[in-house]
C-alpha positions as CSV (number, residue, x, y, z in Angstrom):
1,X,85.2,-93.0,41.9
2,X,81.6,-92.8,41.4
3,X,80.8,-94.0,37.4
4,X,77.1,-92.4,38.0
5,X,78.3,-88.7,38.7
6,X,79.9,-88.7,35.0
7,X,75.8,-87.8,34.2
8,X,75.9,-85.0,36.8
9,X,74.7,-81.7,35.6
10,X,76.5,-77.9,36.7
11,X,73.6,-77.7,39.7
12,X,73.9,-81.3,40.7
13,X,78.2,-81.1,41.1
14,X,77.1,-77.7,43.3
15,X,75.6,-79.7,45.1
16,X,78.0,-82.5,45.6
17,X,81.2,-79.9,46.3
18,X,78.9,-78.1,48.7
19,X,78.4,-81.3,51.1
20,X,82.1,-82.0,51.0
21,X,83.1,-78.5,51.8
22,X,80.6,-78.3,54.5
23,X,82.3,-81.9,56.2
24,X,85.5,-80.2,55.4
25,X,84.9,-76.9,57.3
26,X,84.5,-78.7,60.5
27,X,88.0,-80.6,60.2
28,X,90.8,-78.3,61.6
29,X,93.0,-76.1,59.2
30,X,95.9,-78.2,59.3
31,X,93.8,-81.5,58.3
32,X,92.2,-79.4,55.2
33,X,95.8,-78.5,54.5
34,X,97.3,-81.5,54.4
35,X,94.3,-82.7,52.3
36,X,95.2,-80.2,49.9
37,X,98.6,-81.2,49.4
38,X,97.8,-84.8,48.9
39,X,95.3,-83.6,46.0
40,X,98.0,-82.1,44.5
41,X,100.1,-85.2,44.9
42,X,97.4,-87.0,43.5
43,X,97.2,-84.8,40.5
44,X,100.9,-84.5,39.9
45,X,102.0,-88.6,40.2
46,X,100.8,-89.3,36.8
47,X,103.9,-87.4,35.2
48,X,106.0,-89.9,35.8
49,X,104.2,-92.6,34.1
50,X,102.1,-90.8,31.5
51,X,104.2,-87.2,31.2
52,X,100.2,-85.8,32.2
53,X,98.9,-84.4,35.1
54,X,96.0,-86.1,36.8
55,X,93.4,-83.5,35.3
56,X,94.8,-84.2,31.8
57,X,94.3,-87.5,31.6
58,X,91.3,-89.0,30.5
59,X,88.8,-91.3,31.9
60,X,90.6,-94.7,31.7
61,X,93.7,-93.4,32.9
62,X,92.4,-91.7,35.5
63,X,90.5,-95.0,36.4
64,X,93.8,-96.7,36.1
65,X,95.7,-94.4,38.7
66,X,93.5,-94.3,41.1
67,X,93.0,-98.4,41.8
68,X,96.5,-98.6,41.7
69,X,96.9,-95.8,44.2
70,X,94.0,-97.3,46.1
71,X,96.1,-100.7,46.7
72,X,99.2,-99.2,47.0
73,X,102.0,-100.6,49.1
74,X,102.6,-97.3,50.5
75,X,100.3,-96.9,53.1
76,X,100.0,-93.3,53.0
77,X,98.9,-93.3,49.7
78,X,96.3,-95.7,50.3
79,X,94.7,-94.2,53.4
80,X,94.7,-90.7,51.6
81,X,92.8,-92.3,48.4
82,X,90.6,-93.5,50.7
83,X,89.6,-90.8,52.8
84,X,89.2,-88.7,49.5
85,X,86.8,-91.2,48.1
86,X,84.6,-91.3,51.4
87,X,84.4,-87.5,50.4
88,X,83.2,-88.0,47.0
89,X,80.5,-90.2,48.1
90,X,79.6,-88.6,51.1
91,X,79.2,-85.6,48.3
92,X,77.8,-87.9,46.2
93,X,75.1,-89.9,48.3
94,X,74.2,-86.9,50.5
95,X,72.1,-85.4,47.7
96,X,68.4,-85.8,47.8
97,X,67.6,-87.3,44.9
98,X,70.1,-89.9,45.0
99,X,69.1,-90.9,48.6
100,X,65.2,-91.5,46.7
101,X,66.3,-93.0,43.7
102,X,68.0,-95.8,46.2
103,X,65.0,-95.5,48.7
104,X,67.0,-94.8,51.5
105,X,64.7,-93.3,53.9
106,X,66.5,-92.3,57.2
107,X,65.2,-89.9,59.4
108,X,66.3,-87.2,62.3
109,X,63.4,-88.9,64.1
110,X,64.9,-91.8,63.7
111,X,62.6,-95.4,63.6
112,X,59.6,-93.9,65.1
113,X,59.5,-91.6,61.5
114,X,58.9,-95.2,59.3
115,X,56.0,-95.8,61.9
C-alpha cells in the first residue's frame, strides 16, 4: 500500500506498528475485533484464486488482491481495505523522518510556530 516502506528497516517497521497500535488502542474492543477478523479475511481470500494465503503471496500478487479488493463491488470489502490502508499510512507518515523528507512542518502551536 505504500511502495516506499518495502526499504523500511526492523527499527523503522517498530515504528510504523507502534503508531497504528497506539490509534488502535483508543478504538473500542469490538471495533479492534472486527478489524481483526477482516485481516484474516483479507489474508485468507487469496485461496480461492491462487490456492495461497495472503502472506504467501508475493509482491505482485499481493498488489493485485488488494486493488481489486479496493474497488470491489462489495461494499464491505471496500470500506475495510480502506480503513486498513489509512492505518498503514497514518503508520507510515506519522514517522519523523518521513514527515522531513516531505517538509511537512505542522505544529501543536499551530501557524503562530512557522512565524
Amino acid at each position: 500500500m505504500v511502495p516506499d516502506a518495502a526499504a523500511l528497516d526492523e527499527t523503522a517497521w517498530r515504528e510504523v506498528n507502534a503508531a497504528i497500535a497506539q490509534v488502535l488502542a483508543k478504538r473500542p474492543p469490538a471495533a479492534r475485533r472486527q478489524l481483526a477478523l477482516f485481516v484474516r479475511i483479507l489474508d485468507t481470500l487469496p485461496l480461492f484464486r491462487w490456492g495461497r494465503r495472503f502472506h504467501a503471496l508475493g509482491a505482485a500478487r499481493r498488489v493485485r488482491f488488494l486493488d481489486a479488493m479496493q474497488y470491489s463491488p462489495i461494499p464491505l470489502l471496500r470500506r475495510g481495505v480502506w480503513g486498513l490502508r489509512t492505518l498503514i499510512f497514518l503508520g507510515y507518515y506519522a514517522r519523523p523522518e518521513v514527515q522531513t523528507t516531505l517538509g511537512y512542518r505542522a505544529s501543536p502551536r499551530g501557524w503562530a510556530a512557522r512565524r
